[in-house]
Short mmCIF file of the C-alpha atoms (twelve columns), coordinates in Angstrom:
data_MODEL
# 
_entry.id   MODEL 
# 
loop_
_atom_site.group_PDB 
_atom_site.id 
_atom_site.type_symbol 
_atom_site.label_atom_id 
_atom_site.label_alt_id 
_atom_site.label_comp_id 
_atom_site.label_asym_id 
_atom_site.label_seq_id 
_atom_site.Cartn_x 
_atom_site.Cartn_y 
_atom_site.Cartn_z 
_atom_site.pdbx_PDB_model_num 
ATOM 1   C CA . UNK A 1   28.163  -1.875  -35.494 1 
ATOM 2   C CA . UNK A 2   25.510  -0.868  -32.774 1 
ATOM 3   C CA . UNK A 3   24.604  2.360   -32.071 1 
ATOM 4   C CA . UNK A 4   25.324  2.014   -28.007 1 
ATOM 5   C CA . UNK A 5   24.695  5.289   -25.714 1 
ATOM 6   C CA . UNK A 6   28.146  6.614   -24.272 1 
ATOM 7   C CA . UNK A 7   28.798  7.051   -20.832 1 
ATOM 8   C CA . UNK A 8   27.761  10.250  -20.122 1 
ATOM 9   C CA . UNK A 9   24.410  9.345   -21.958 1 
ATOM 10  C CA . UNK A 10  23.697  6.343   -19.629 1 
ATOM 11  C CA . UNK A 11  25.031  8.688   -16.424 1 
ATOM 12  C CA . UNK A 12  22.742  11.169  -17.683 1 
ATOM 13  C CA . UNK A 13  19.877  8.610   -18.185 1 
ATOM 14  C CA . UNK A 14  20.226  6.961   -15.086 1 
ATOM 15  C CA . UNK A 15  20.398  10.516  -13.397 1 
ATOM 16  C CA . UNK A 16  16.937  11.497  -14.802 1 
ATOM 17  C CA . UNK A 17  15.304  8.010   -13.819 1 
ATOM 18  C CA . UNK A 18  16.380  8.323   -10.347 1 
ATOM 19  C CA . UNK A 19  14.904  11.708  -9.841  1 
ATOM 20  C CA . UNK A 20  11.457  10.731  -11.601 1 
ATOM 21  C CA . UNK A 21  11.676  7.756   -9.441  1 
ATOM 22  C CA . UNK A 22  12.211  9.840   -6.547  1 
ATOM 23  C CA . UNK A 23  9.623   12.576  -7.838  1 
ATOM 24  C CA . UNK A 24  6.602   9.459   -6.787  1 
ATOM 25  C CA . UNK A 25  7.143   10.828  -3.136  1 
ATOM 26  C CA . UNK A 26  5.677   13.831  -3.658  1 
ATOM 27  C CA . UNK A 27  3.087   13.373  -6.446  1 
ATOM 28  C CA . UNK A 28  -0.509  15.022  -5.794  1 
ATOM 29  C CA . UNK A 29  -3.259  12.643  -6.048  1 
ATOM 30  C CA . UNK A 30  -4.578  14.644  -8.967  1 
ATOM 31  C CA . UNK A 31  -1.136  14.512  -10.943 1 
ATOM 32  C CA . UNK A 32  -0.976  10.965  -10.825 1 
ATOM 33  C CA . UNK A 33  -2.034  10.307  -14.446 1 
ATOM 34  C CA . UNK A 34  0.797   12.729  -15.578 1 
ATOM 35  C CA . UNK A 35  3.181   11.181  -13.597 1 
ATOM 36  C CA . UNK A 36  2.311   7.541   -14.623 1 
ATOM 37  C CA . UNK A 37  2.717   9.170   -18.231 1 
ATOM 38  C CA . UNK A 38  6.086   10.007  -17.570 1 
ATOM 39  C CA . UNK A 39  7.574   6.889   -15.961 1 
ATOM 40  C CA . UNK A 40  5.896   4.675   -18.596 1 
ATOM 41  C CA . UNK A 41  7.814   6.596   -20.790 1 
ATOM 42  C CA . UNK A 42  11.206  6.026   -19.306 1 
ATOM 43  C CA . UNK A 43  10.838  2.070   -19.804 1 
ATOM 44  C CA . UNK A 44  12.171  2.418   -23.341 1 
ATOM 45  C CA . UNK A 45  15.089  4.493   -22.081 1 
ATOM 46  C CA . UNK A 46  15.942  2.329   -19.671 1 
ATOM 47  C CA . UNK A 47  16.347  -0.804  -21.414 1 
ATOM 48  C CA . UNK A 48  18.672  1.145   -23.933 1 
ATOM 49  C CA . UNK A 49  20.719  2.944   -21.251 1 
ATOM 50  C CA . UNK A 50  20.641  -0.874  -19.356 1 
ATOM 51  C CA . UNK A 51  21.747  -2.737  -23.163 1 
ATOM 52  C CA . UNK A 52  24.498  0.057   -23.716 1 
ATOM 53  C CA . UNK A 53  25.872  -0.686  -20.364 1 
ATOM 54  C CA . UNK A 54  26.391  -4.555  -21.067 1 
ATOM 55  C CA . UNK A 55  27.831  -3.450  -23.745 1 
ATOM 56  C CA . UNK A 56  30.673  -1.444  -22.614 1 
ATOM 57  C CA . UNK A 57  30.841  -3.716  -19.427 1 
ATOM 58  C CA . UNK A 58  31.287  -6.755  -22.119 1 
ATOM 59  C CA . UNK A 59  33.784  -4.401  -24.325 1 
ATOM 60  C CA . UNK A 60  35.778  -3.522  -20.814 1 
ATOM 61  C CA . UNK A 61  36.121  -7.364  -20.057 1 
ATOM 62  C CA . UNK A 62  37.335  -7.978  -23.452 1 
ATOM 63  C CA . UNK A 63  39.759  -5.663  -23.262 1 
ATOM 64  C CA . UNK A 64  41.032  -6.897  -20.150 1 
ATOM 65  C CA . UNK A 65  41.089  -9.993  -20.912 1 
ATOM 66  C CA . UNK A 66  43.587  -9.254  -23.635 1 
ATOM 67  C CA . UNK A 67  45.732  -7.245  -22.076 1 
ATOM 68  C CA . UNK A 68  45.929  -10.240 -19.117 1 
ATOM 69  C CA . UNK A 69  46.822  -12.699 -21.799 1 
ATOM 70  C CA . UNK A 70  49.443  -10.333 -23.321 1 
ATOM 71  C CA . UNK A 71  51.467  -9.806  -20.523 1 
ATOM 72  C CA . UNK A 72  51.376  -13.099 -19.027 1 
ATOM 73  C CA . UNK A 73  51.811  -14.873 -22.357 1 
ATOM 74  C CA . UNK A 74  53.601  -18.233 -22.097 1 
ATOM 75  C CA . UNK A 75  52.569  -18.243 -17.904 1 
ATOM 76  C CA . UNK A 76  49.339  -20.046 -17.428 1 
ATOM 77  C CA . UNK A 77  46.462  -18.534 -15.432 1 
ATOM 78  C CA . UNK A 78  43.294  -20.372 -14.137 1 
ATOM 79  C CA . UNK A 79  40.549  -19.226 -16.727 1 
ATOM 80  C CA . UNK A 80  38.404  -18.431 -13.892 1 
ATOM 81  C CA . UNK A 81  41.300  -15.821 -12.313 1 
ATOM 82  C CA . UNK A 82  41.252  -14.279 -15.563 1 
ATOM 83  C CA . UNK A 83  38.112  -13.666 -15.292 1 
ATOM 84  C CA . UNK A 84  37.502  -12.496 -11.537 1 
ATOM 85  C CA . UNK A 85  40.415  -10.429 -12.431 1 
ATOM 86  C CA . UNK A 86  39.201  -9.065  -15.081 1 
ATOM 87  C CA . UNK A 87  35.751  -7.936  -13.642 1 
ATOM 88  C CA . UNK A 88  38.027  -6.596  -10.595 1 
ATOM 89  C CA . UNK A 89  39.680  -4.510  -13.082 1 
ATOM 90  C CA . UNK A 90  36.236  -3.237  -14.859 1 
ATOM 91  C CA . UNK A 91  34.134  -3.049  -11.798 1 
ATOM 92  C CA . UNK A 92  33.361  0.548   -12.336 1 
ATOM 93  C CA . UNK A 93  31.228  -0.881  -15.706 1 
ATOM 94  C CA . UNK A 94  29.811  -3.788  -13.348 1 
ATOM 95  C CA . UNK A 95  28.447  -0.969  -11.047 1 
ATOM 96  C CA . UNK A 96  26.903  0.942   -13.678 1 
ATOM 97  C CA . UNK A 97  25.223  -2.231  -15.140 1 
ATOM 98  C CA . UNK A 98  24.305  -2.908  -12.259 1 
ATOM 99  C CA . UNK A 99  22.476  0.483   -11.352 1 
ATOM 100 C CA . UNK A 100 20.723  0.194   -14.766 1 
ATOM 101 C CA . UNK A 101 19.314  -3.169  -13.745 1 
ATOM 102 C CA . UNK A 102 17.933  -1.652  -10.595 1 
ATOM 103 C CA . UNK A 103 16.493  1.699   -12.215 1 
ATOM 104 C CA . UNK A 104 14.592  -0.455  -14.459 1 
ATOM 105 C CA . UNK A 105 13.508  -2.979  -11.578 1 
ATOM 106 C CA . UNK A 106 12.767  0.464   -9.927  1 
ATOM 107 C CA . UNK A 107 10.219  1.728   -12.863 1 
ATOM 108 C CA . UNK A 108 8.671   -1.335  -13.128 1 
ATOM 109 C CA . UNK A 109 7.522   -1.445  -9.494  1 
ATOM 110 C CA . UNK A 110 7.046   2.563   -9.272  1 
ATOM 111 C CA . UNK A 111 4.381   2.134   -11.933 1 
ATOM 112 C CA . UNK A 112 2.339   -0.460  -10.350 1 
ATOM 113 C CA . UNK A 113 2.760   1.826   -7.347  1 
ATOM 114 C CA . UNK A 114 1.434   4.183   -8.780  1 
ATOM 115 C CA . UNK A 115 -1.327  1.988   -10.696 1 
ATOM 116 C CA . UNK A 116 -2.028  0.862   -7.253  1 
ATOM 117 C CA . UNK A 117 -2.575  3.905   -5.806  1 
ATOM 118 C CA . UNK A 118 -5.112  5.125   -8.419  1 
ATOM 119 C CA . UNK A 119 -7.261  2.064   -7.941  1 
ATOM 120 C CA . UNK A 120 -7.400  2.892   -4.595  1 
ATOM 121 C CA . UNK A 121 -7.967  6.646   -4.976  1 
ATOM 122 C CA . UNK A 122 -10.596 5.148   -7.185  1 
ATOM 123 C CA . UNK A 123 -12.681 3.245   -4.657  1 
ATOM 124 C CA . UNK A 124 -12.656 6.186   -2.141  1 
ATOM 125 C CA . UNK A 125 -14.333 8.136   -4.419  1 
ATOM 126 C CA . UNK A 126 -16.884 5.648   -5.003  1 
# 
C-alpha cells in the first residue's frame, strides 16, 4: 500500500513549517543563506505531509460515503448530497488539506522572498 504520514506526523510537519515560515520575520541579513537552506529543504516535506493528507481526506470520504449508503440503503439520495454530506462529515481532513496546500504555497513564496531580498542586499553592497 503507500507509506502515508499519520496525523500526528502531518500536525507535526505542518507545525514546524509554520514556525520556519514565521522565523523569515526575524532573519539577520547575514543569516539569510542559512535560512534559505532550511526552507528549501522543507519543500520535500511538504509535498509528502500535503499527499498524506489527500490521502486520509480521500480515505475519510470513502468511509463516509459507505456508511451513508449503508444506512440509507433502499432510500435514494442525490449523489451530490452524498457527497456535500460527506465532506461535512470529514471537514476536519478538508481543513488539514487545506493548511498543507497553503504551507506549501507559503514556502514557495517565502523563498523567493527571501531570494529577493538577497538580490537586493546584493546591489547595496555594490
Amino acid at each position: 500500500m503507500t507509506n502515508t504520514l499519520s496525523l500526528q506526523s502531518i500536525t507535526a510537519n505542518l507545525a514546524m513549517i509554520m514556525e520556519t515560515i514565521q522565523d523569515f520575520q526575524d532573519v539577520q541579513d547575514n543569516h539569510l543563506l542559512d535560512y534559505l537552506g532550511r526552507i528549501t529543504s522543507l519543500q520535500a516535506s511538504a509535498i509528502e505531509t500535503q499527499a498524506s493528507a489527500k490521502y486520509w481526506l480521500l480515505e475519510a470520504i470513502n468511509i463516509e460515503l459507505t456508511r451513508q449508503a449503508n444506512a440509507v440503503k433502499e432510500h435514494k439520495i442525490p449523489p451530490s448530497i452524498a457527497k456535500m454530506r460527506a465532506d461535512a462529515m470529514v471537514r476536519d481532513w478538508h481543513y488539514i488539506y487545506e493548511k498543507c496546500e497553503r504551507c506549501s504555497r507559503a514556502i514557495s513564496h517565502t523563498i523567493d522572498s527571501v531570494r529577493t531580498k538577497i538580490s537586493y542586499l546584493k546591489n547595496q553592497q555594490q
